[in-house]
C-alpha positions as CSV (number, residue, x, y, z in Angstrom):
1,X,0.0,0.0,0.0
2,X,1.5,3.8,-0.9
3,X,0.0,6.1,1.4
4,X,1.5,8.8,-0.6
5,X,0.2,8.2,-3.9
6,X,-1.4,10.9,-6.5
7,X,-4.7,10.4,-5.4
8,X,-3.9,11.3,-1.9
9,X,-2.1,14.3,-3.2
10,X,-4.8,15.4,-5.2
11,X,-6.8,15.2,-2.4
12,X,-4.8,17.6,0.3
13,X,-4.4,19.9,-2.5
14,X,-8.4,20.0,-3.8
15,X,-8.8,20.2,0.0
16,X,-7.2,23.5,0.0
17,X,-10.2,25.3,-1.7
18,X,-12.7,26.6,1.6
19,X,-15.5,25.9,-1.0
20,X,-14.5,22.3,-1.9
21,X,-14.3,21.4,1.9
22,X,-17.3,22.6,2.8
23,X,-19.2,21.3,-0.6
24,X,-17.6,17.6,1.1
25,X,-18.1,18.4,4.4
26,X,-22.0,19.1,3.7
27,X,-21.8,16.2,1.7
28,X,-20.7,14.2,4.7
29,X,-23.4,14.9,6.8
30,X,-26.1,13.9,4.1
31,X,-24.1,10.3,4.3
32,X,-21.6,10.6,1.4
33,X,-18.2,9.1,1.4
34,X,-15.6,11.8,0.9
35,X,-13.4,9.0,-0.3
36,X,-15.7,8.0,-2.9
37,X,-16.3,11.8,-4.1
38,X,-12.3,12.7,-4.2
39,X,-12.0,9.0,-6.1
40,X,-14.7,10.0,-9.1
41,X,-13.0,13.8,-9.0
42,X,-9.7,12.8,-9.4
43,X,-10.5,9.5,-11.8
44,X,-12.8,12.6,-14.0
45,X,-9.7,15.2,-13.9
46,X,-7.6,12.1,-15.5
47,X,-10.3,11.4,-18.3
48,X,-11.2,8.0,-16.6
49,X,-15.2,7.0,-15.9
50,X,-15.7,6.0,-12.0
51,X,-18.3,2.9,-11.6
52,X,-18.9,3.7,-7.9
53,X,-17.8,0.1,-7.0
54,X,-15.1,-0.4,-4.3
55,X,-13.7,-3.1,-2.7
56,X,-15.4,-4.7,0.3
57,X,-12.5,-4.3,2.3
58,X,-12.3,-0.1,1.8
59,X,-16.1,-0.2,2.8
60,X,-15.3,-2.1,6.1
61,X,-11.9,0.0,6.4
62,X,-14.6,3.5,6.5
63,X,-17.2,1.9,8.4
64,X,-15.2,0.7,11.4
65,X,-12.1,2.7,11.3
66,X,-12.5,6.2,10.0
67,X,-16.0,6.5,10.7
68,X,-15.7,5.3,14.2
69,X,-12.6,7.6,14.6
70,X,-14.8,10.7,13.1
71,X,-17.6,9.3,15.6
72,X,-14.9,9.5,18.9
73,X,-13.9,13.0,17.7
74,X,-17.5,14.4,16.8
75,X,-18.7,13.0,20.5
76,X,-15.6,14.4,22.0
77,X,-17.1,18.7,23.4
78,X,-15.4,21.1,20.8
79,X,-15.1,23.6,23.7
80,X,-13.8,21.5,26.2
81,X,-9.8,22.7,27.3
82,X,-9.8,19.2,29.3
83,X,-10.9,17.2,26.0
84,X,-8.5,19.8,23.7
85,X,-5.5,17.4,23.4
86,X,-7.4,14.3,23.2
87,X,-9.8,15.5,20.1
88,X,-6.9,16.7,18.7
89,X,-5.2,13.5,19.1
90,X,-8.1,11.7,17.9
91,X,-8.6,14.2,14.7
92,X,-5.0,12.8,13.8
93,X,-5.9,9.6,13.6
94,X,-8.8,9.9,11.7
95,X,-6.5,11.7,9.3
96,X,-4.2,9.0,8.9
97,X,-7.0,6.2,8.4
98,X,-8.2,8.6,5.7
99,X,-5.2,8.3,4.1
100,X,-4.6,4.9,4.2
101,X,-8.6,4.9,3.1
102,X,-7.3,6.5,0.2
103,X,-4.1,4.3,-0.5
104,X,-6.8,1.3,-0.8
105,X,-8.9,3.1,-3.2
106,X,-5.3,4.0,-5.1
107,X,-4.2,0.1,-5.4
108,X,-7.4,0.0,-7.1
109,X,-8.4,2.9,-8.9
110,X,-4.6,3.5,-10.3
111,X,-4.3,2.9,-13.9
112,X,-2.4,-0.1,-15.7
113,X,-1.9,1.8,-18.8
114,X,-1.0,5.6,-19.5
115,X,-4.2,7.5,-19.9
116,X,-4.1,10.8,-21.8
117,X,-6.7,13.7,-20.3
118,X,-9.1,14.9,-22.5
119,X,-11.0,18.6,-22.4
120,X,-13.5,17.1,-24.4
121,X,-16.6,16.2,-22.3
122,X,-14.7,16.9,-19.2
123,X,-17.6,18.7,-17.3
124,X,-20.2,16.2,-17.9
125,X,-17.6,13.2,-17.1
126,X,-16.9,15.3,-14.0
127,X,-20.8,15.4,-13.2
128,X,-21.5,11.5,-14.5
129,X,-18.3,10.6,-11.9
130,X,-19.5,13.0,-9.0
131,X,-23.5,11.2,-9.1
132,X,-21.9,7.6,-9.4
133,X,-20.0,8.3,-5.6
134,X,-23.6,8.8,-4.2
135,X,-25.3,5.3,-2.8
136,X,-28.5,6.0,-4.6
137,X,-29.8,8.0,-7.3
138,X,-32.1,9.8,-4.7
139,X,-29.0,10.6,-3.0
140,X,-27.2,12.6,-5.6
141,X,-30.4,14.3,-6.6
142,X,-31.3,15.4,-3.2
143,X,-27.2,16.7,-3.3
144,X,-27.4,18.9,-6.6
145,X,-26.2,21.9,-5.0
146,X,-23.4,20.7,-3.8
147,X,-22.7,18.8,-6.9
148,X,-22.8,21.6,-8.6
149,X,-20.1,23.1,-6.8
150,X,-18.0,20.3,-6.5
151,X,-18.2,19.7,-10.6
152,X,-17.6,23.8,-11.3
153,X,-14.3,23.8,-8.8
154,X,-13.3,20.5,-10.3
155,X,-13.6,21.7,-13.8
156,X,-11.2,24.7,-12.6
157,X,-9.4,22.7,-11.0
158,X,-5.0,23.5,-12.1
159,X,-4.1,19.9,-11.0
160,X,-0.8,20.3,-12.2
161,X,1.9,17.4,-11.4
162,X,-1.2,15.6,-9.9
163,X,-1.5,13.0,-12.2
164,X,-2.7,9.5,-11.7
């Protein structure tokens, strides 16, 4: 597993736009995977369709590591000076098991054969890819705001040296 893979990259630097993290964030709440939304963004940017299917492994890996992690910090009182270190503490570890959430979707997302990014179509594979991370159709409609917002900064998006 490389924890530090393009994907991963992609994601701390998308995660850098205020807008993106709280289009994700909001997302979260409405039961999204933000794994599963930075896959289909990044697999769009490289001109590559995401199916939405993962591994049963990276589903378990969310459910009873990173979501339990998120679920210790959440219950943990923001406020609290005597719970300060510990949420902290805790935050950090739900970072890392996102990363290594991310390295799993990477050993199966990465590519076996050089892929060439089109423009062509790059906004509506960027919206196709964005609706296929949503566990139900009802889902990503219900989401269409922030879908919106995630497709218009991904189709900005300067991704550089980010390359799958």
């Amino acid at each position: 597993m490389e924890p530090d893979n393009p994907l991963w990259r992609f994601a701390l630097a998308f995660w850098q736009n205020a807008e993106a993290r709280q289009a994700c964030l909001a997302l979260q709440e409405q039961g999204w995977s933000v794994t599963r939304l930075l896959c289909a963004g990044w697999l769009a940017l490289s001109g590559r369709r995401y199916d939405g299917q993962e591994d049963a492994t990276l589903t378990k890996w969310r459910q009873d590591v990173t979501g339990a992690l998120r679920t210790a910090r959440r219950a943990l009182p923001k406020g609290s000076e005597a719970c300060r270190e510990l949420r902290e503490a805790v935050a950090r570890l739900e970072l890392q098991a996102e990363q290594l959430e991310l390295a799993m979707a990477w050993n199966a997302l990465k590519p076996t054969t050089p892929e060439h990014d089109t423009m062509q179509g790059r906004r509506q594979l960027i919206e196709h890819n964005l609706a296929r991370a949503a566990n139900t159709s009802r889902q990503a409609h219900a989401a269409t705001g922030e879908l919106n917002t995630l497709a218009r900064l991904l189709a900005n998006f300067s991704h550089g040296d980010i390359q799958p």
